[in-house]
C-alpha positions as CSV (number, residue, x, y, z in Angstrom):
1,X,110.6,124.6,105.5
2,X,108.1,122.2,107.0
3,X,105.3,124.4,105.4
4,X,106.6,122.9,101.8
5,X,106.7,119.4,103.5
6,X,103.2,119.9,104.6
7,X,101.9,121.0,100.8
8,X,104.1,118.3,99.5
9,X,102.6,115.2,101.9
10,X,99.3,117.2,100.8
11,X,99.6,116.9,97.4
12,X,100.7,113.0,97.0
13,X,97.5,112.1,99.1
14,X,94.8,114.0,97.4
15,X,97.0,112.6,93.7
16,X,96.3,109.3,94.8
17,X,92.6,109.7,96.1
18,X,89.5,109.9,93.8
19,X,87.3,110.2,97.2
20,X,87.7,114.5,97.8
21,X,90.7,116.3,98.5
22,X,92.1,117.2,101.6
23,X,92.3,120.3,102.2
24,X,93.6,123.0,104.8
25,X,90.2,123.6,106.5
26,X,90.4,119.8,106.9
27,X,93.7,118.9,108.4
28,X,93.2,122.2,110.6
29,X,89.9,120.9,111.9
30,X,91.4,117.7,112.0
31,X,94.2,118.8,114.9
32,X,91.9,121.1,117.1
33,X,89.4,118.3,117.2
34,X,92.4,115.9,118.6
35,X,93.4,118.2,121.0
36,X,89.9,118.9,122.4
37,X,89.7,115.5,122.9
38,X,92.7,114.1,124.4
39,X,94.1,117.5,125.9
40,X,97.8,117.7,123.9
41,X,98.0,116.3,120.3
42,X,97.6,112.1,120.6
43,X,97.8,109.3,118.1
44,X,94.7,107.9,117.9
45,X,96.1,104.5,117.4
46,X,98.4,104.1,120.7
47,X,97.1,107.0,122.9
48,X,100.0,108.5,123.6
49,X,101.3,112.3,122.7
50,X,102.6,113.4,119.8
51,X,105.8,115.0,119.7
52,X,105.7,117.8,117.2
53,X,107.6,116.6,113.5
54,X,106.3,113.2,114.8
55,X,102.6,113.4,113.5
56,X,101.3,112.3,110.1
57,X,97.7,112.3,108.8
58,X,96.3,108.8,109.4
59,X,93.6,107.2,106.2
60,X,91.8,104.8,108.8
61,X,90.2,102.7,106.3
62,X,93.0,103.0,103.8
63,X,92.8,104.2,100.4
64,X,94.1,100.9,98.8
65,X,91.0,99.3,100.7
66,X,87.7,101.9,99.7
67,X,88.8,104.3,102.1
68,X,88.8,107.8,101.3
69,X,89.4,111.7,102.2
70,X,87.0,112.6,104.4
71,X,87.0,113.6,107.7
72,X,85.3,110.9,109.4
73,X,88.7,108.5,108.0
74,X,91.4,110.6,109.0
75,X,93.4,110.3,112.1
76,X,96.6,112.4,113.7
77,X,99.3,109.2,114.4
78,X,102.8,109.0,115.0
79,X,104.7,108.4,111.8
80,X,105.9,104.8,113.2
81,X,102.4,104.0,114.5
82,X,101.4,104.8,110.3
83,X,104.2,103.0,109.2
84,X,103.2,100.1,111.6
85,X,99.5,99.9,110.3
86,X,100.0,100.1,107.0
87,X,97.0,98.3,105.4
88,X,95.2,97.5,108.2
89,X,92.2,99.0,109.5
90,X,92.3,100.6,113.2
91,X,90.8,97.1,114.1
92,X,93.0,94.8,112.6
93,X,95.9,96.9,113.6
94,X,94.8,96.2,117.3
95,X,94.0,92.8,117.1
C-alpha cells in the first residue's frame, strides 16, 4: 500500500543524505505547516493544489548541491514540478 511507498521514498532519501534523517515527525510537520499556510495542500514551487498521490517531498537546495534534511529545505511539490527542478534551487528553477 502507499504506507510501504512512503517508508520506501523514506528510506532512499535519508540513504543518500549524510545531513540527518527525515523522519515521521518531520514530513508530518512538514504537511500541517503547508496547509496552514496555503489552506489545502500546495506546491510550493507553482502555487497550485496538490492532488493527493501527486505530492513528493521537495530538497530545496538539493542534496547533490550541500543541501540537506532539515526542515528549513524541504518543500511539499507536485511530482512533475520535482521532476522539473531537478538540480536547481527554488530560484533558478524560477528564473
Amino acid at each position: 500500500g502507499s504506507r510501504g511507498k512512503t517508508a520506501g521514498r523514506l528510506h532512499m532519501i535519508n540513504r543518500r543524505s549524510k545531513e540527518g534523517k527525515i523522519t515521521k515527525a518531520i514530513i508530518q510537520q512538514l504537511y500541517e505547516d503547508n496547509i496552514k499556510n496555503y489552506g489545502t495542500l500546495t506546491c510550493y514551487l507553482c502555487l497550485n493544489e496538490v492532488k493527493f498521490g501527486d505530492d513528493c517531498i521537495e530538497h530545496k537546495i538539493p542534496l547533490s548541491r550541500g543541501g540537506n534534511n532539515l526542515f528549513e529545505n524541504l518543500g511539499i511539490a507536485h511530482r512533475s514540478c520535482n521532476s522539473k527542478k531537478r538540480m536547481k534551487t527554488p530560484e533558478e528553477y524560477h528564473f
